[in-house]
TIFI-601892 format. One line per 5 residues: number of its first residue (from 1); their letters; for each residue x, y, z of N, C-alpha, C. Coordinates in steps of 0.1 Angstrom, whole numbers, plus 5000, padded with zeros to 4 digits. Example, Ala and Ser with C-alpha at 12.3 -4.5 7.8 and 13.67 -1.06 7.14 Angstrom:
1 = as = 5132:4943:5078:5123:4955:5078:5132:4967:5078 | 5128:4978:5071:5137:4989:5071:5129:5000:5079
This chain:
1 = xxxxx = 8148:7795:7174:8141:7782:7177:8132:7778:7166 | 8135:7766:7161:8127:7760:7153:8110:7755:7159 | 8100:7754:7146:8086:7746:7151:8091:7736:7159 | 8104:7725:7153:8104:7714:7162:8109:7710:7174 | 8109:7725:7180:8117:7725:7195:8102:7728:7203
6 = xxxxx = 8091:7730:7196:8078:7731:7206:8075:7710:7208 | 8077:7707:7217:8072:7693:7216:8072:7684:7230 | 8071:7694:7240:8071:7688:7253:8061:7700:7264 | 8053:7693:7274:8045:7709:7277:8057:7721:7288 | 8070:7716:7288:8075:7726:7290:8083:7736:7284
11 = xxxxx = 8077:7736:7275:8081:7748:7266:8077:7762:7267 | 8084:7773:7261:8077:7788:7263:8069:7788:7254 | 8061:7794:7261:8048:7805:7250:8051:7816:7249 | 8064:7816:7244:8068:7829:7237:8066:7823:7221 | 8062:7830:7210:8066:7826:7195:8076:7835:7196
16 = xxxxx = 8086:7829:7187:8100:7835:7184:8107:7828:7174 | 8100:7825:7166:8107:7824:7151:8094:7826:7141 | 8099:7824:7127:8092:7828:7116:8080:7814:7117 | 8087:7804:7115:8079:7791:7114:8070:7788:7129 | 8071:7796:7141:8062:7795:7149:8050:7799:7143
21 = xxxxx = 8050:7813:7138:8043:7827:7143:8036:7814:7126 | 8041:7812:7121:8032:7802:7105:8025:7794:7113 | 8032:7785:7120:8023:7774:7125:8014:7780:7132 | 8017:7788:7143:8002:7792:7148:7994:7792:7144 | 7995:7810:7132:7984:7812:7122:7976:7800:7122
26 = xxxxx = 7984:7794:7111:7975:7783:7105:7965:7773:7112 | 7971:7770:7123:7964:7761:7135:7954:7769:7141 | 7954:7779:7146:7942:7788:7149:7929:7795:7139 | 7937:7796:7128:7925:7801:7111:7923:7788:7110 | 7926:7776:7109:7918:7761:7110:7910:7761:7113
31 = xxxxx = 7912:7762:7133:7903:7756:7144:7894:7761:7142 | 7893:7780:7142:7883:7782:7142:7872:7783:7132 | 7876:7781:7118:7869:7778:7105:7866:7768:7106 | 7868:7756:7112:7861:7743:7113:7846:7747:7128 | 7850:7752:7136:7848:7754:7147:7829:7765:7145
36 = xxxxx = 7832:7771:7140:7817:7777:7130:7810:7769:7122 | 7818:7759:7111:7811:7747:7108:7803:7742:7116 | 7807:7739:7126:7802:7727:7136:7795:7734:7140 | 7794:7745:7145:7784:7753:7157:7770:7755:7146 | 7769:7755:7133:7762:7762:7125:7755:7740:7122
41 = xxxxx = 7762:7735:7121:7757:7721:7116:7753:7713:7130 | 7759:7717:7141:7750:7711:7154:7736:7717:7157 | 7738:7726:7151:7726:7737:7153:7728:7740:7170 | 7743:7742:7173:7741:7752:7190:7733:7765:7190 | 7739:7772:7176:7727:7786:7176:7722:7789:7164
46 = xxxxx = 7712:7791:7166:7701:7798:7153:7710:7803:7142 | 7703:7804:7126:7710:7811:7119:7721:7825:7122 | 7706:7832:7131:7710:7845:7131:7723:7844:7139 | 7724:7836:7149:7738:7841:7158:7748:7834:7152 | 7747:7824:7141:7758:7820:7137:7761:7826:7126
51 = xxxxx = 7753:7838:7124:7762:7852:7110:7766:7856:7120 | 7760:7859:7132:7769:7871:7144:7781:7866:7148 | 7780:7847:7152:7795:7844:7157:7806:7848:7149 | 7801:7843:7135:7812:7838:7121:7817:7855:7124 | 7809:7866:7125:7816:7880:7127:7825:7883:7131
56 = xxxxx = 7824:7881:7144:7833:7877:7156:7842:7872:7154 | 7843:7855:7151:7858:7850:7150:7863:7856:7140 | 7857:7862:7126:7863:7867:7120:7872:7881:7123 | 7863:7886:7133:7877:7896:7137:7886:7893:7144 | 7881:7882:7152:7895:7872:7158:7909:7868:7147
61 = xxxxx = 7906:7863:7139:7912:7862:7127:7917:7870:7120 | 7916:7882:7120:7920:7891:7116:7928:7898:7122 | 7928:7900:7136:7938:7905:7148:7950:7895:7146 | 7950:7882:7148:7958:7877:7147:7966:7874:7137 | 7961:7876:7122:7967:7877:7115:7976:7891:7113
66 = xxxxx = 7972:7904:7120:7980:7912:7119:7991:7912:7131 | 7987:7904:7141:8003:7899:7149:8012:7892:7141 | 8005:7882:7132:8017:7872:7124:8022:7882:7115 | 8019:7896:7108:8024:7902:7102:8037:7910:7110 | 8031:7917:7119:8037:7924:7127:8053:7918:7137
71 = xxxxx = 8053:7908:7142:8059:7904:7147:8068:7893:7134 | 8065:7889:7126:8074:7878:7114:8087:7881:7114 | 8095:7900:7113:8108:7896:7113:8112:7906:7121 | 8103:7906:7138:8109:7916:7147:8118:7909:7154 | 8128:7915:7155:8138:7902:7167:8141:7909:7178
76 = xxxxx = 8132:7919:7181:8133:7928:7194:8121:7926:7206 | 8107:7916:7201:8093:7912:7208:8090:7902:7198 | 8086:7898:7208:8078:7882:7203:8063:7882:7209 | 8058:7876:7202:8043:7875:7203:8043:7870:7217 | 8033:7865:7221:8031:7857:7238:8013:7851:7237
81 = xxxxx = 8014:7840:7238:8005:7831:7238:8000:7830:7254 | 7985:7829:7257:7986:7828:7272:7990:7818:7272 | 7998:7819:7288:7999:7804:7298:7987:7795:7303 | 7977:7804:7304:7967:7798:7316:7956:7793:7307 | 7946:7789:7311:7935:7780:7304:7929:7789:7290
86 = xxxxx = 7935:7788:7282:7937:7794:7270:7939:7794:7258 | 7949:7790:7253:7956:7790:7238:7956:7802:7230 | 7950:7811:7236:7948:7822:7225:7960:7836:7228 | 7964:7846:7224:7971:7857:7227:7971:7861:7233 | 7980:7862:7246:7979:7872:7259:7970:7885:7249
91 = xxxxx = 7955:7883:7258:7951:7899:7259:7960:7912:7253 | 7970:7917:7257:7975:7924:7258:7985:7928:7240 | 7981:7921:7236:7987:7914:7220:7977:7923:7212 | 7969:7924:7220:7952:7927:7210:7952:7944:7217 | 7956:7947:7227:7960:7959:7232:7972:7968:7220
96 = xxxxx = 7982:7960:7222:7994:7966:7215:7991:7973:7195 | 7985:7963:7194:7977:7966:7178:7971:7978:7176 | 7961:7979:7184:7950:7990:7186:7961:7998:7186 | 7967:8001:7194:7977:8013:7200:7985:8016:7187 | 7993:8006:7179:8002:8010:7172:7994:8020:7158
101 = xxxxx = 7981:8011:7156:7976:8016:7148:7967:8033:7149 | 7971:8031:7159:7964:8050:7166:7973:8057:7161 | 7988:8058:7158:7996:8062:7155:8004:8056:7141 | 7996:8049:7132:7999:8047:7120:8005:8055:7113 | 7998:8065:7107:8003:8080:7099:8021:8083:7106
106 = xxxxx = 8022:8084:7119:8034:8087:7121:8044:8076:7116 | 8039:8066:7118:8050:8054:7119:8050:8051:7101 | 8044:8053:7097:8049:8050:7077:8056:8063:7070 | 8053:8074:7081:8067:8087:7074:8076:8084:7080 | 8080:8074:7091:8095:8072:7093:8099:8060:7088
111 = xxxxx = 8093:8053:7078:8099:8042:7074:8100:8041:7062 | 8109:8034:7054:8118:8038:7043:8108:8035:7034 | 8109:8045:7019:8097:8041:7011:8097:8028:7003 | 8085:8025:6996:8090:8010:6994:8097:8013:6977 | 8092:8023:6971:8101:8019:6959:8115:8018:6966
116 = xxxxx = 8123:8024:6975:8133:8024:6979:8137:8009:6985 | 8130:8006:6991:8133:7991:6996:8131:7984:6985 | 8125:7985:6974:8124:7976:6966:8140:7974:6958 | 8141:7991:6955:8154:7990:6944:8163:7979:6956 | 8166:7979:6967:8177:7977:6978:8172:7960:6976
121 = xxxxx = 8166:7958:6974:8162:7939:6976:8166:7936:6964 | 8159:7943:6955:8166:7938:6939:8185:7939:6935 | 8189:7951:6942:8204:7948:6939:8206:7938:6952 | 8204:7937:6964:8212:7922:6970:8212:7908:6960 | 8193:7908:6960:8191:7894:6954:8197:7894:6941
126 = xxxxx = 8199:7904:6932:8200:7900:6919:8214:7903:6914 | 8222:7915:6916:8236:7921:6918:8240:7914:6928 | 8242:7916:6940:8250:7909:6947:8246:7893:6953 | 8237:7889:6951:8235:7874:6954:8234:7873:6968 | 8231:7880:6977:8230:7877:6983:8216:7877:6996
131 = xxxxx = 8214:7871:7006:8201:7869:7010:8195:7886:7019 | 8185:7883:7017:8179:7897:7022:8179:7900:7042 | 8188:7910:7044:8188:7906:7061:8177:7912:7063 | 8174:7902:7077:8164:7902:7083:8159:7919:7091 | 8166:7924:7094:8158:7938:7098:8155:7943:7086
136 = xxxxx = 8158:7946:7069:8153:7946:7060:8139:7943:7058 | 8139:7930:7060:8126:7920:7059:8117:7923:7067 | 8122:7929:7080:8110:7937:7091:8107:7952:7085 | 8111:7959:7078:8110:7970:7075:8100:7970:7060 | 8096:7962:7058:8089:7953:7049:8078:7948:7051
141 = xxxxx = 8076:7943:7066:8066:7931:7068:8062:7943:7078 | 8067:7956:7085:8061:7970:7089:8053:7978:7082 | 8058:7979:7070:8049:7987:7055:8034:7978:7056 | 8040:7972:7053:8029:7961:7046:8018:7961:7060 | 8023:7955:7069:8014:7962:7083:8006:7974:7088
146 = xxxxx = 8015:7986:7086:8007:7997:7084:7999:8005:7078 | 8003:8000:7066:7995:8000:7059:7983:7994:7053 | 7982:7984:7060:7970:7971:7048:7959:7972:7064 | 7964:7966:7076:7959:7969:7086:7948:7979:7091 | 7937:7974:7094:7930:7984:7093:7920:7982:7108
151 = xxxxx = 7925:7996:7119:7920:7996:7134:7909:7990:7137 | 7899:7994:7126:7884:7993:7124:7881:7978:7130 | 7886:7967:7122:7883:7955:7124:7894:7945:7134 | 7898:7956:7142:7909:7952:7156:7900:7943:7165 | 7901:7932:7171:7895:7924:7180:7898:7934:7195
156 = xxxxx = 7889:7946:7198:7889:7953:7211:7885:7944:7223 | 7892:7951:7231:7881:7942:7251:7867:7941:7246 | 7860:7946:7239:7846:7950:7236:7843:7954:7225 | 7834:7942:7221:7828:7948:7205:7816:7951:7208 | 7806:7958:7203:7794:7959:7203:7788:7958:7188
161 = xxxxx = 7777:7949:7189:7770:7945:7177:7756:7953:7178 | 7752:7956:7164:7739:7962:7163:7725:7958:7171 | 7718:7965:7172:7703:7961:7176:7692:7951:7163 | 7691:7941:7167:7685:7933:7150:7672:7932:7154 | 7661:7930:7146:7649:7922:7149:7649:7910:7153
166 = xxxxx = 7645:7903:7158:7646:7884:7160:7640:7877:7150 | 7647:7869:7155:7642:7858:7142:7626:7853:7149 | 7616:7848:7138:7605:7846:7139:7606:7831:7151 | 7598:7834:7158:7595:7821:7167:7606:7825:7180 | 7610:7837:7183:7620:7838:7191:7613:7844:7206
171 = xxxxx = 7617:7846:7214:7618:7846:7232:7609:7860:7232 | 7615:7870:7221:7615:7883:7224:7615:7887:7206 | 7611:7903:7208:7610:7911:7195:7627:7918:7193 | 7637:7922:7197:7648:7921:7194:7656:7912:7195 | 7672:7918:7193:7679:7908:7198:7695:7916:7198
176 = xxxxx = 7704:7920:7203:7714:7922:7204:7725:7912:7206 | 7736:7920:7205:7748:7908:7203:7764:7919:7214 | 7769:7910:7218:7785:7921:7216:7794:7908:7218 | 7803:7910:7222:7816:7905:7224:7824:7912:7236 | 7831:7899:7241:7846:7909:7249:7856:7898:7246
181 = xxxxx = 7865:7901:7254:7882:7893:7258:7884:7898:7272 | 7882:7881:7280:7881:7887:7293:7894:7887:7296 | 7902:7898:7305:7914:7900:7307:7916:7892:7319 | 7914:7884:7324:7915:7874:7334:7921:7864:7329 | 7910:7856:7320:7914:7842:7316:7919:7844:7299
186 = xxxxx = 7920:7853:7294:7923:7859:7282:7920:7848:7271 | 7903:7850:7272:7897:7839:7264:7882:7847:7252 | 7881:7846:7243:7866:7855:7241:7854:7854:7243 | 7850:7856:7244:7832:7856:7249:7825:7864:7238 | 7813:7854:7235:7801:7863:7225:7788:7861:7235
191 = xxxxx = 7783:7871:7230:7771:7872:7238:7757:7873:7230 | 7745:7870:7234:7733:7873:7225:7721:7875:7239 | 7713:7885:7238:7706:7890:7244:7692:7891:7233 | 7679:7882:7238:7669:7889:7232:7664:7898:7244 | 7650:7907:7237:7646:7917:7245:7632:7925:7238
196 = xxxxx = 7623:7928:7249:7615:7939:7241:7621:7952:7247 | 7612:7963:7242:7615:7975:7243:7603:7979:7250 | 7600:7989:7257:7588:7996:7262:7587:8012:7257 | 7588:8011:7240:7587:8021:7240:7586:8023:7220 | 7583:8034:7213:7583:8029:7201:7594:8034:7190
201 = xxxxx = 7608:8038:7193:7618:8034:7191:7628:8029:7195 | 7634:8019:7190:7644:8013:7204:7656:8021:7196 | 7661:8024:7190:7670:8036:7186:7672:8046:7195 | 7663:8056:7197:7662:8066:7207:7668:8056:7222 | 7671:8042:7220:7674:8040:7233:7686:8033:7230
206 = xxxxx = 7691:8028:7221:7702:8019:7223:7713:8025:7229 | 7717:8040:7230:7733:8042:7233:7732:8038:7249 | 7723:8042:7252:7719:8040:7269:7724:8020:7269 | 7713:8014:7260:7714:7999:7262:7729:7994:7261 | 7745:8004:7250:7754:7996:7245:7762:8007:7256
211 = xxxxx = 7760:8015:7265:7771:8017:7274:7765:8011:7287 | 7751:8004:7291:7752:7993:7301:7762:7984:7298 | 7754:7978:7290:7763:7964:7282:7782:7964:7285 | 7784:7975:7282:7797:7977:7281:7806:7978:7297 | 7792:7983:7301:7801:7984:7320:7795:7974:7326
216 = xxxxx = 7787:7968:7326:7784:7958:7330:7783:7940:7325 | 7788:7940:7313:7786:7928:7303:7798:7926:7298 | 7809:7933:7306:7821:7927:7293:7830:7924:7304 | 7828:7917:7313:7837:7905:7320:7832:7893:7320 | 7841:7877:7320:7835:7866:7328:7828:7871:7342
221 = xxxxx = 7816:7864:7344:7809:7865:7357:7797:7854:7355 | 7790:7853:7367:7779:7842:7369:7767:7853:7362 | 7760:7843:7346:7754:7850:7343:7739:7856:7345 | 7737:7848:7356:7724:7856:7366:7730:7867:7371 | 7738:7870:7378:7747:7883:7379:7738:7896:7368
226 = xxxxx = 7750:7893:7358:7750:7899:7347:7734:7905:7340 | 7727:7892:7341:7716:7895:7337:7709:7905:7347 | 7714:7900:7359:7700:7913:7368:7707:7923:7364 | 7717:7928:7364:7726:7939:7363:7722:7945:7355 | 7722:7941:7338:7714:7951:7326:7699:7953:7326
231 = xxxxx = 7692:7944:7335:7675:7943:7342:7674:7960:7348 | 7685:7955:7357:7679:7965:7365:7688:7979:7358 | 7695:7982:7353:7700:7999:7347:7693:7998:7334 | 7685:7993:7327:7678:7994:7318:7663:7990:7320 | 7655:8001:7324:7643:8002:7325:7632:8003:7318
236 = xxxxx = 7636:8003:7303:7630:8006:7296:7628:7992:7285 | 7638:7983:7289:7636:7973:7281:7638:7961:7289 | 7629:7948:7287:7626:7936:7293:7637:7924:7286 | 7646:7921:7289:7654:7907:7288:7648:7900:7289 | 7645:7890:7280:7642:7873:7279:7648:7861:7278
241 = xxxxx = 7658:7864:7273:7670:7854:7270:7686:7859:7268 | 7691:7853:7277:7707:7859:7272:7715:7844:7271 | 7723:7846:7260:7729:7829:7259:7747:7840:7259 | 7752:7829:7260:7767:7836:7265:7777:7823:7259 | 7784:7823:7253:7797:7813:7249:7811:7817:7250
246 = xxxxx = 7815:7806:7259:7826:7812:7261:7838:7800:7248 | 7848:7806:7242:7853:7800:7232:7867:7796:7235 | 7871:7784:7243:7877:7782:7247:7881:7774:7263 | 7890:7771:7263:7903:7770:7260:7907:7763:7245 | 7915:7766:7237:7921:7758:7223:7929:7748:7233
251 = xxxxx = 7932:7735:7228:7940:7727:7237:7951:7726:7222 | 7963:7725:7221:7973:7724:7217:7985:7729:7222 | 7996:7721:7209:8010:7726:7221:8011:7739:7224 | 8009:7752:7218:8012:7766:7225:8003:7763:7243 | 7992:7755:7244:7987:7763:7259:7996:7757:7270
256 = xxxxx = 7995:7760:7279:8005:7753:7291:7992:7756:7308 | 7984:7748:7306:7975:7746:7317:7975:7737:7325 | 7964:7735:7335:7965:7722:7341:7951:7716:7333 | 7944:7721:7327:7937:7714:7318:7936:7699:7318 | 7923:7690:7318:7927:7680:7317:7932:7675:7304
261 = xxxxx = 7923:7679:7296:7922:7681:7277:7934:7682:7272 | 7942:7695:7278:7951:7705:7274:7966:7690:7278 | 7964:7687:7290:7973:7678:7296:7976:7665:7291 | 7960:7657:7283:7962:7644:7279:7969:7650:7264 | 7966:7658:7258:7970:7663:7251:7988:7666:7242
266 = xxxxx = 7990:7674:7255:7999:7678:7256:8014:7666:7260 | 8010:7657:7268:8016:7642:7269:8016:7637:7258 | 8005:7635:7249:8007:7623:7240:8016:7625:7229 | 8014:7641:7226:8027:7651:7217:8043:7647:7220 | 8042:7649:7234:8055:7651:7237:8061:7635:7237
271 = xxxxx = 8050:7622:7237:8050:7608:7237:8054:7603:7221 | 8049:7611:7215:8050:7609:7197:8040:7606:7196 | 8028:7601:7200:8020:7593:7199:8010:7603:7189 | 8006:7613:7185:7999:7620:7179:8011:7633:7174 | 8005:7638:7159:8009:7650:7159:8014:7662:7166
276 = xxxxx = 8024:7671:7162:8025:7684:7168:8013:7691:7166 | 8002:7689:7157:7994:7701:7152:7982:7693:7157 | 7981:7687:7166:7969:7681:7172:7964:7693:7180 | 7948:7689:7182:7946:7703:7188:7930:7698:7190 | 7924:7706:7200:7907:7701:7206:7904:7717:7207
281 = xxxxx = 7892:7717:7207:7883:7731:7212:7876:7733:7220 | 7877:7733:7235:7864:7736:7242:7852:7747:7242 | 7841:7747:7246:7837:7756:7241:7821:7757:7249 | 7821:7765:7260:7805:7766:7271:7794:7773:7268 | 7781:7769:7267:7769:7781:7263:7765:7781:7274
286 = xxxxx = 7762:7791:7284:7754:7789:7291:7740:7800:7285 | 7731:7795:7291:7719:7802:7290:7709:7805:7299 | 7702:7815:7300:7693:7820:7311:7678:7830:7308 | 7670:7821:7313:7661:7824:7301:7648:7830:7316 | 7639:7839:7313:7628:7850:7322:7616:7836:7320
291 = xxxxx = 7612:7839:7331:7599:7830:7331:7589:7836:7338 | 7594:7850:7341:7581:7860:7343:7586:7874:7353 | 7578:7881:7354:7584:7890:7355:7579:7899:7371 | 7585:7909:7380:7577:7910:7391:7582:7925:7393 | 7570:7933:7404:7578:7944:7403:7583:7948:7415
296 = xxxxx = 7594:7963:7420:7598:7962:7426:7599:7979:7427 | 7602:7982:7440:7604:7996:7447:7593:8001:7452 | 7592:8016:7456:7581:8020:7460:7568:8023:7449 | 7560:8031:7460:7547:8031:7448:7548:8043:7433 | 7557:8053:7439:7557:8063:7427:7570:8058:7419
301 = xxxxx = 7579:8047:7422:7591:8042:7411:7590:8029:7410 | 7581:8026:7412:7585:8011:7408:7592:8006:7395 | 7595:7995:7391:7604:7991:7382:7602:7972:7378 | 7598:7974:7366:7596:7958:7366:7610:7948:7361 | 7610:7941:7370:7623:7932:7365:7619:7917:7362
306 = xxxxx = 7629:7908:7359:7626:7894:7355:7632:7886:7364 | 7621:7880:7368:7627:7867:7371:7633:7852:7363 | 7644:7853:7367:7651:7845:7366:7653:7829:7362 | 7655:7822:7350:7655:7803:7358:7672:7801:7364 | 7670:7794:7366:7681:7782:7366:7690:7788:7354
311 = xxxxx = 7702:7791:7355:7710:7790:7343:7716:7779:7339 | 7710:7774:7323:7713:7764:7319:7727:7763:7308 | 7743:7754:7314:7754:7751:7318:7755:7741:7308 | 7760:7741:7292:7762:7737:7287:7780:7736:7281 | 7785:7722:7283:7802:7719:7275:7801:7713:7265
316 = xxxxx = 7807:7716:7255:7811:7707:7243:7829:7707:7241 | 7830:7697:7236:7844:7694:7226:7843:7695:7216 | 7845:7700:7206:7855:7699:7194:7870:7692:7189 | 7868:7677:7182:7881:7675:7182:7880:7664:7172 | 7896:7667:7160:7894:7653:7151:7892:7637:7159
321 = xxxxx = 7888:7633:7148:7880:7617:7155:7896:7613:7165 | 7911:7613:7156:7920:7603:7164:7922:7609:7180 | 7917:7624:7180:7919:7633:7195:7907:7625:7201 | 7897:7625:7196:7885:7623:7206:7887:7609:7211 | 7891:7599:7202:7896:7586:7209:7906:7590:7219
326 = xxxxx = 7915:7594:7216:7923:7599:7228:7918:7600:7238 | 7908:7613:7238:7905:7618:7249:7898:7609:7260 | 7884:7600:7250:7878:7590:7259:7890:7582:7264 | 7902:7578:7262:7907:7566:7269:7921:7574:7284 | 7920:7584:7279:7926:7596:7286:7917:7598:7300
331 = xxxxx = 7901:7606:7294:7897:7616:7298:7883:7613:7300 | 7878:7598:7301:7865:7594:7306:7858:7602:7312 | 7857:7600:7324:7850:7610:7332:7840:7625:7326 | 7852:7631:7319:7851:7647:7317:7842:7645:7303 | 7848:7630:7295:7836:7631:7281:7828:7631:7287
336 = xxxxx = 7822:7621:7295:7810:7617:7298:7800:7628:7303 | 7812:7639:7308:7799:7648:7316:7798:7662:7304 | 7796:7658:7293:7794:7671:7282:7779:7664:7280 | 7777:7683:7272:7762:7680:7268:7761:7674:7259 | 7767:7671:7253:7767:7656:7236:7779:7650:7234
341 = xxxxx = 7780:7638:7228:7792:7635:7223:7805:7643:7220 | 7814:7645:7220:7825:7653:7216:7820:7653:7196 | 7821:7667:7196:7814:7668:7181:7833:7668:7172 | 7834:7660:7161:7842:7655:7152:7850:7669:7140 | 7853:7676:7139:7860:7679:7133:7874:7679:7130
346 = xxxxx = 7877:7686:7112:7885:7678:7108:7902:7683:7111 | 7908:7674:7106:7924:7668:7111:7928:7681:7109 | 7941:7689:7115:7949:7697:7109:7963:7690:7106 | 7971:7697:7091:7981:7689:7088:7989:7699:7080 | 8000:7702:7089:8008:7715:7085:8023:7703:7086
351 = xxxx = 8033:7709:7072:8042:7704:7066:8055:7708:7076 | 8061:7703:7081:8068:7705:7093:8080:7705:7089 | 8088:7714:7086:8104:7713:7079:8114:7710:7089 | 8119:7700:7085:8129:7696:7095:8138:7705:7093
């Protein structure tokens, strides 16, 4: 199946050719390279969390790019894009990676060496003229995978980012970061947490702080939840601010939602009326900030926790100027109720081979 059989929203979100598994790439290393632009030039978050985001997508970017390696000339699995409010890789894509790469070492002593593949490409192409078959070409684009690939910088369910100082003028004297991919909505989430410490190294305390985090901070949930939850198993340090973004849904042809975004979208494609490589970004902060603190239990345990505000419920769009017109004549309503204008970034324009 050719790129130009994706063009109506009932299509699979299976990728299953070479020129999918390219267009994707490139539409997704776009979005999200524009997409950090914007977050760093709206000023959504501080310096400091927009080196932490850029971190992030960048391992996003990197995972995916070793799917587009991996899968280019398997003709036995195809990649799988989620169905549901998404655009990004079934979860389980980001599972399979990790895994293969646990067993690297074994899988490059059973595969043919490359001088050997090499002499074998040179006599088709040059002695016999003729084109290189495709399981060849996978035995090739496997090397080159297991070997360049490297587990370290795999987009896991859960990243954990270091313990930093804050930036001056901040909530609190630290500040932590992680990541997940919630296996629900198979979307990613970054997270930022300021904090003091009650104590005078917060070292001696982080493994405690990054295995709460990890059992309790790495699903979608309501983030008053979440926040009492690391409040109260972490006693030794005060939360002040936790901001949470969730990145996503991508609206382009791969998603298949009921989205409204995803849907006006996804019509106007299949209408002619806009490009195949059209595409929008949604993108939520919420935030939840202590406004004092109270204590709680008996007299010989007590335990001081925070109270809580209001979690503040922030949506943006991302989308070239001709989408965002779109959208307003589409999707009134839903502009109207974001936190600012739909923010403008730029066109994508991939060469479409007929």
């Amino acid at each position: 199946m050719s790129i130009n059989h994706i063009v109506t929203p009932l299509d699979s979100a299976i990728l299953d050719s070479k020129e999918q598994y390219v267009f994707y790439h490139k539409m997704i290393d776009f979005a999200f390279k524009e997409l950090i632009v914007a977050v760093q030039r709206e000023k959504l978050c501080n310096d400091q969390e927009v080196l932490l985001f850029k971190q992030y997508c960048d391992l996003l970017l990197y995972s995916i790019e070793a799917m587009r390696i991996k899968y280019m000339y398997d003709e036995e699995d195809n990649m799988k894009v989620d169905l549901t409010d998404s655009g990004f890789p079934n979860y389980l894509e980001f599972r399979y990676l990790f895994n293969d790469l646990e067993l690297r070492d074994e899988y490059l002593e059973k595969l043919t060496p490359i001088a050997t593949l090499k002499q074998e490409f040179l006599e088709t192409l040059m002695h016999k003229k003729q084109v290189i078959r495709k399981s060849k070409l996978f035995q090739a684009a496997s090397i080159v995978y297991y070997s360049s690939v490297n587990k370290q910088y795999i987009f896991n369910r859960f990243v954990q980012g270091k313990i930093l100082s804050a930036p001056k003028g901040s909530h609190a004297d630290l500040l932590t970061s992680w990541s997940f991919y919630d296996v629900s909505n198979n979307r990613p989430f970054i997270c930022f947490m300021y904090f003091n410490y009650d104590g005078n190294r917060v070292n001696d305390y982080k493994d405690d702080i990054y295995e709460v985090l990890k059992t309790t901070a790495d699903r979608d949930m309501p983030l008053d939840t979440m926040a009492y939850a690391i409040d109260r198993r972490l006693p030794k340090i005060s939360p002040k601010l936790i901001k949470r973004i969730d990145l996503g849904p991508l609206h382009n042809v791969f998603a298949k939602d009921e989205n409204d975004i995803t849907h006006a979208i996804l019509k106007s494609i299949g209408q002619k009326e806009i490009p195949l490589e059209s595409y929008a970004i949604s993108l939520r902060l919420d935030e939840l900030k202590s406004n004092s603190e109270f204590k709680e239990g008996s007299f010989f345990s007590k335990q001081i926790l925070q109270k809580w505000d209001t979690v503040l419920k922030q949506k943006y769009v991302f989308a070239p100027h001709r989408i965002i017109q779109l959208l307003y004549n589409k999707t009134p309503e839903l502009m109207n109720k974001l936190a600012k204008a739909p923010i403008e970034i730029a066109d994508l324009k991939i060469d479409i081979k007929k």
